[in-house]
N, C-alpha and C positions, 0 to 999 in steps of 0.2 A: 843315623839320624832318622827319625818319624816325619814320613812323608807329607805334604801339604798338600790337602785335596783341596783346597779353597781358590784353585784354577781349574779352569777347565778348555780344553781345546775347540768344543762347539760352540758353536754361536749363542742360543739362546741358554744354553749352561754357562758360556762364559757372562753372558748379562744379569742371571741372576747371580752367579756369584760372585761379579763384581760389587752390583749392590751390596752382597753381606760383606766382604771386604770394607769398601765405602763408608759402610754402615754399623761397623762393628762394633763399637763403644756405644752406639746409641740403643742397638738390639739389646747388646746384654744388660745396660742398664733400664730398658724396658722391661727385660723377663724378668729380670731380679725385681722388680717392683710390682709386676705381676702377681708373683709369687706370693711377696709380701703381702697385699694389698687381695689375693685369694685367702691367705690365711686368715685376715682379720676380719671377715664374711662368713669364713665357713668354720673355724675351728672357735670362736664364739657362740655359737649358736648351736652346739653337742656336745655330748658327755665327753668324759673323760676316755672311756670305752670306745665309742664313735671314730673320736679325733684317731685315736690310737690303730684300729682300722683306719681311716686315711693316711694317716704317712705311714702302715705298712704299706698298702696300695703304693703309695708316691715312691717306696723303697725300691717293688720289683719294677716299676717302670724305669726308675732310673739305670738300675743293674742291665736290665734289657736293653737300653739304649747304648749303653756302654758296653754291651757287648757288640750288637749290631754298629755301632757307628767304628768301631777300632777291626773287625773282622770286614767291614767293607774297604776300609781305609787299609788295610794288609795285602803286600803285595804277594802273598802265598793265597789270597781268596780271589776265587776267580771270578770276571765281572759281573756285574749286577744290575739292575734298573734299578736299586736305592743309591747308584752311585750319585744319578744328577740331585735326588733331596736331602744325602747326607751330612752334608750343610748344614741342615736345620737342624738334626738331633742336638748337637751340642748347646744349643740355645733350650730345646725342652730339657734337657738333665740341667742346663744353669736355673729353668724355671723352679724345677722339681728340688735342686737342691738351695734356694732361695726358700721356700716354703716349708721345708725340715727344716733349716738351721733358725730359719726365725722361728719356727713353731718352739724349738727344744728352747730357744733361747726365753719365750715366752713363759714356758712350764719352769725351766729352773729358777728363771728372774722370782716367778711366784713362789717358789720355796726356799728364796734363799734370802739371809742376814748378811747384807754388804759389808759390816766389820770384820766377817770371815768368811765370804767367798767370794770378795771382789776378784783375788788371782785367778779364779774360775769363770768368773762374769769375765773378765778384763779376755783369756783365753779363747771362750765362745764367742765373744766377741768381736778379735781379731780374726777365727777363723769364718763368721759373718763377712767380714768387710774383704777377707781375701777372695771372697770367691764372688765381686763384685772389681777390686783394687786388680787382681791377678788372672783379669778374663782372658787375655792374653793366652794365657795357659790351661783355659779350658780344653784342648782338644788335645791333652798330653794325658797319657794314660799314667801316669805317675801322679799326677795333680787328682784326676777324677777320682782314682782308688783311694788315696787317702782322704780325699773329702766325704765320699762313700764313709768308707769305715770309722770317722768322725762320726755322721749322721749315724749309722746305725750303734754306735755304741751308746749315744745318747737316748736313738731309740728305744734300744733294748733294755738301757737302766728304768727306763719308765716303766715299760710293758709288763717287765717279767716279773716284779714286786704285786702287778695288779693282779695276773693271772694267778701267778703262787698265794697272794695275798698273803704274803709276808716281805720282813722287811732285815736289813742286813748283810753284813759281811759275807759272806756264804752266798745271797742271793745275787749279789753286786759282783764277784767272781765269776757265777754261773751262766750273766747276763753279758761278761767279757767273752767267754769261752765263745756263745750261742754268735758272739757279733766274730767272732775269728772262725769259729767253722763257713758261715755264710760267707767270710772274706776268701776264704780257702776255696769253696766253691764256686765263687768267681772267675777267681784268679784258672782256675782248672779249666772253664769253659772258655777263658780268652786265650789257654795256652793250646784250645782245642780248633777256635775259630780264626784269631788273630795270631798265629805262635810269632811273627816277628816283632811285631808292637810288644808280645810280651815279653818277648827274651829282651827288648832293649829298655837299659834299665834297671834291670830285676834290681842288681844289688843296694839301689841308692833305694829302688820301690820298700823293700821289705827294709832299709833302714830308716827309713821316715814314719813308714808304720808302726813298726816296732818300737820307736820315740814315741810317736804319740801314744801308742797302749800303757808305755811304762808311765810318761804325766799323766794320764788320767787314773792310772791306779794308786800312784803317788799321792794327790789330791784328793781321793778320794782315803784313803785310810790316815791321810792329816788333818782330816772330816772339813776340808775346805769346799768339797762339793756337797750342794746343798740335798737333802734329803728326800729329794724329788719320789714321790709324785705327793709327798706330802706338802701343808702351804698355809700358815696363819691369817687365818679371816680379823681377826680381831684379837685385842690382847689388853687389860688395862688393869691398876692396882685400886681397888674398891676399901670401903672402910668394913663396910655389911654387902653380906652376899645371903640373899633367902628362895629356895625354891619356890617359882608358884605355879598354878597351872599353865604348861607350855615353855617352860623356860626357867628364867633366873632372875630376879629385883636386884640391880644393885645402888648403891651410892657411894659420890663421889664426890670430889672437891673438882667447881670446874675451875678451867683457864680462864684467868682475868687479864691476862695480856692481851689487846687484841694484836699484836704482831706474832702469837701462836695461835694458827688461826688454822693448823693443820689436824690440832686434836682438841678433842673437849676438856679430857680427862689434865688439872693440874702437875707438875713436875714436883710438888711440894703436899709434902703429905705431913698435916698436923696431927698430934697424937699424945695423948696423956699417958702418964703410967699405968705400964699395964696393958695400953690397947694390942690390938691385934690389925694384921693387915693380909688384904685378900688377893689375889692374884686371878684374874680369869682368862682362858683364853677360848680363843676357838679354832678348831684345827681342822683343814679340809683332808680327804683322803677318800679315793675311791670306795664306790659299794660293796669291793671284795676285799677290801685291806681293815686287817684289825693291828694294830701294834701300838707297846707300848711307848710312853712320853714322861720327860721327868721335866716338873720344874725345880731348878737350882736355885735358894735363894743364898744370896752373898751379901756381906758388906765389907767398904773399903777402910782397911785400916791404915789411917792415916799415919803412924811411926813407920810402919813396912811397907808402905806404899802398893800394899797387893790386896787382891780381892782373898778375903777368908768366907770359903763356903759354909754356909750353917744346917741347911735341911736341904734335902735329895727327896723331892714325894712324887712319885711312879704311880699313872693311873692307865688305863686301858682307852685306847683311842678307838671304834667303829666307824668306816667308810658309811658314805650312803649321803649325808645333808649336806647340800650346797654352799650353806655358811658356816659349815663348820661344826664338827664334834665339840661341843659345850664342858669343860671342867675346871675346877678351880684347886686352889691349894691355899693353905693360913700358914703364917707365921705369930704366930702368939705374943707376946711382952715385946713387941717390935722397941728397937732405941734410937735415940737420936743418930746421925749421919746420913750418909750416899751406900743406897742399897741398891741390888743390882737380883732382878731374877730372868732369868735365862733356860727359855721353852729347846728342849732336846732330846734326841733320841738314847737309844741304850749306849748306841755307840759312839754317843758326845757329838755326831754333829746338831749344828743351832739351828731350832726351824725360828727364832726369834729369841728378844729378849727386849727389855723395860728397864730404864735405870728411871729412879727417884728419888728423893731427899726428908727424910723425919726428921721435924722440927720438934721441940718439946711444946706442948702447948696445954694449958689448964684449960683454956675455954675451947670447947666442942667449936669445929669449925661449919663455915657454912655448906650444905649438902645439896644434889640435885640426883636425883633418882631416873635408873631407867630399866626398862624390861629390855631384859639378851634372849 
């Protein structure tokens, strides 16, 4: 069993550590909102670059703590003066790792289409709220490494696409690898400093790990995790799309419901014969990432109850503008029905997607024009 340093035989060690006893639900739910409430201050207000430098930083502090707090807590380490404040590291690695998982949760939320990567939302999610529900078991070297290696696998999906500035199968493998060597390196150094903490356990430690690595590879090549660090600024189906200086004209049919009061852009798209229909979207992606984006256009055929896909048009995405890389795609002799087009990588996962409905209509409908 892993020993419980949250007693102490001195006096004024037993007093502060009674307080954190005492206090325990109310600390961690402090740090953890710390955390949070650090994130939404500082990772709003820097780049994508930046941010990415900070929770590496928040990576090796937490690694450090987790090793110093489990090598003090080892009855093969011999005493220390971090013995009376090692108490508190578990609350700074609960902070540190508050502010990675809501940061990652942040970054995928932005990249991802809830119709198909809620199971991934719904996962990050849970692992959010466990290390909040399950503080309890902060000071358990089996609970920290897997949270650990949680955060940095989500780390490293972000990072290593930005630095490579490429995007992919192949990169999303390499970015597994990079977060199991650092894990390996860990583990090495706690089997150098704390060897009992780490022998006890091992076999349940490396089989929870190795679950998680397998879901997240899973999920990722059934392209249910979102295409991070890519993220749709904006997306809508236009009648006319014309270049002008700075940007793009378009028009649109607006929303006359005021109970859709969430977009401008109509769900109902009028069209004579013949017309044509435009697609715009606009895709964020780091300064160093170039890759491509296909929009899929479909329509639902109503005898076979399934989506038949009609045009696949592949354009080249550049990092670097805030609101997003600007491009569009046509569909020609559009027809009447529930058409569906669906923004995605080469490798099918969805950074979004638009459904709307062509009505047959002779009279030109009413328009409002805007500059993108």
């Amino acid at each position: 069993m892993e020993k419980n340093f949250t007693k102490e035989e001195s006096g004024s060690g037993a007093k502060k550590k009674s307080f954190i006893v005492r206090n325990e639900r109310i600390l961690s739910f402090a740090f953890f909102i710390a955390g949070f409430v650090f994130d939404a201050v500082t990772l709003t207000r820097v780049t994508v670059l930046e941010a990415s430098l900070i929770l590496g930083i928040y990576l090796a502090v937490i690694a450090v703590c987790i090793v110093l707090y489990n090598a003090v807590g080892s009855r093969t380490f011999p005493g220390s003066r971090l013995r009376k404040s090692v108490s508190w590291i578990p609350f700074l690695i609960q902070f540190m790792f508050g502010t990675l998982l809501n940061a990652s949760f942040i970054f995928f939320t932005e990249s991802a289409e809830i119709a198909t990567s809620w199971p991934f939302l719904t996962f990050l999610a849970l692992i959010v709220l466990s290390n909040e529900v399950l503080h309890r078991k902060r000071d358990r070297l089996t609970f920290q490494l897997t949270v650990f290696f949680v955060s940095e696998l989500l780390y490293f999906a972000l990072v290593v696409p930005i630095l490579v500035g490429k995007m992919g199968s192949f990169i999303f493998i390499l970015s597994g690898l990079i977060s199991v060597i650092v894990l390996m390196l860990l583990a090495w150094l706690l089997s150098r400093f704390a060897g009992e903490r780490y022998i006890e356990g091992r076999k349940l430690r490396v089989f929870i790990i190795f679950s998680v690595y397998a879901i997240v590879n899973v999920l990722y090549f059934t392209n249910i995790i979102p295409p991070i660090p890519l993220a749709l600024k904006s997306v809508g189906v236009y009648h006319t799309i014309a270049k002008i200086s700075g940007g793009y004209k378009v028009e649109y049919e607006p929303e006359t419901s005021p109970f859709v009061f969430w977009r401008k852009e109509s769900g109902i798209f009028h069209a004579a014969s013949g017309d044509s229909a435009y697609l715009f979207s606009a895709i964020f992606a780091p300064t160093s990432l170039t890759v491509p984006v296909l929009h899929e256009w479909s329509y639902f055929d109503q005898e076979k109850k399934v989506w038949v896909v009609t045009n696949r048009i592949k354009y080249i995405i550049e990092g670097g503008r805030d609101a997003g890389y600007r491009g569009y795609s046509k569909k020609d002799n559009i027809t009447p029905g529930s058409w569906r087009v669906v923004i995605m990588t080469e490798q099918g996962q969805r950074i979004g997607s638009v459904y709307f409905t062509v009505i047959s209509s002779a009279t030109p409908p009413v328009l409002k024009s805007e500059d993108k």
